[in-house]
C-alpha positions in Angstrom: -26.0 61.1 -15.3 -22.5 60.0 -16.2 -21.7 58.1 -13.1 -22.4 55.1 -15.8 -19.2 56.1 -17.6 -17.3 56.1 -14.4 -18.7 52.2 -13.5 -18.3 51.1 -16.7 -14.4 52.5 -16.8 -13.7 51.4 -13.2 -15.3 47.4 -14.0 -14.1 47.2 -17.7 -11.1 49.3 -18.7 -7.7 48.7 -18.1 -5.2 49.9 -16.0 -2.3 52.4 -17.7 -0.4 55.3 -17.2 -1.0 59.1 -18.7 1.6 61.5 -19.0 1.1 65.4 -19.1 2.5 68.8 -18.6 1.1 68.4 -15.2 2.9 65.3 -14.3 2.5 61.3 -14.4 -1.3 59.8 -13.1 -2.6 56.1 -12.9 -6.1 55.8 -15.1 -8.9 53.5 -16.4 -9.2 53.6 -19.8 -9.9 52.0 -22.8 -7.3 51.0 -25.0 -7.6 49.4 -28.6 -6.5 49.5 -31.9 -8.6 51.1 -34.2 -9.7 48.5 -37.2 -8.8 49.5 -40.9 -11.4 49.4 -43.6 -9.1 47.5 -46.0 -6.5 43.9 -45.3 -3.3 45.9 -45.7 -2.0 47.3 -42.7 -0.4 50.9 -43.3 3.2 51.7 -42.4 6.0 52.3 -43.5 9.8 50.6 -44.4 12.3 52.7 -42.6 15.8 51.7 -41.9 15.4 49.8 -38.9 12.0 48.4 -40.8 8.4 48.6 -40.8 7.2 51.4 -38.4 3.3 50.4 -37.9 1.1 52.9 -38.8 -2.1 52.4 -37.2 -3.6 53.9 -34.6 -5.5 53.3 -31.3 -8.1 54.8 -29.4 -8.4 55.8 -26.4 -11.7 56.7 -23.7 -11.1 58.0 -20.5 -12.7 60.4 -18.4 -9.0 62.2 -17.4 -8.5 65.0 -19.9 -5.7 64.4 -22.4 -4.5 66.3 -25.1 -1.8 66.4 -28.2 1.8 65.6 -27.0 0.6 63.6 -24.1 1.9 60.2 -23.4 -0.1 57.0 -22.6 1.9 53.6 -21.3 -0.2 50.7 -21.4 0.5 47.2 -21.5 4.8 47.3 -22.1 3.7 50.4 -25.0 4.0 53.7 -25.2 1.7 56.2 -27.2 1.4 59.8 -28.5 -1.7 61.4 -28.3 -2.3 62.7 -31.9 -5.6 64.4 -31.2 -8.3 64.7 -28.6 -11.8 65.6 -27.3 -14.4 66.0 -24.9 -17.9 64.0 -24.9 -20.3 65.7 -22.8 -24.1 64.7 -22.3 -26.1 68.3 -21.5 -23.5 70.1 -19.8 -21.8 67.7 -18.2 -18.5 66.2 -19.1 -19.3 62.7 -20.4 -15.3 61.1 -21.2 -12.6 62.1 -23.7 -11.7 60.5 -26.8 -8.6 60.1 -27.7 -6.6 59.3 -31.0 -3.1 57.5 -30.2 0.2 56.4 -32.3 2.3 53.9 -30.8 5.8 55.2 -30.1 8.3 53.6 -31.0 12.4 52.9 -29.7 14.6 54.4 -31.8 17.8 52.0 -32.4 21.0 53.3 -31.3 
């Protein structure tokens, strides 16, 4: 019943890297940055300047979890939180909440 997720992951989503206690894997995912209700964008001035504060989300079917690391597309992101989706008993994908990490300036 969830062999849609897997198509739709394997036609559509894009290529990056996930980092875990276990090691480093290749995955299909989506990445995206999630859209804030209001113009401003959050952040904050720090002294090497704005740090952007938003986050993105991620949808995979590889299990990922707080303290992970996902490189995508030249970026690098911290998992901030995570969950499974299942349909009945079966594990549907996992849901991911990511902030970008950033380089810090020597």
């Amino acid at each position: 019943m969830t062999d849609w997720v897997h198509e739709i992951l394997e036609r559509y989503g894009q290529e990056a890297s996930l980092e875990t206690a276990e090691g480093e894997t290749d995955v299909r995912a989506f990445l995206q940055p999630v859209q804030e209700r209001r113009e401003q964008v959050p952040g904050t001035a720090t002294e090497i300047g704005w740090v952007d504060g938003r986050l993105w989300l991620y949808l995979g079917r590889e299990e990922i979890g707080p303290g992970d690391t996902v490189r995508w597309n030249g970026m690098e992101f911290q998992v901030r939180s995570s969950r499974p989706y299942f349909i009945g008993g079966t594990l549907s994908h996992w849901q991911a909440s990511l902030e970008r990490r950033w380089e810090a300036a020597e």
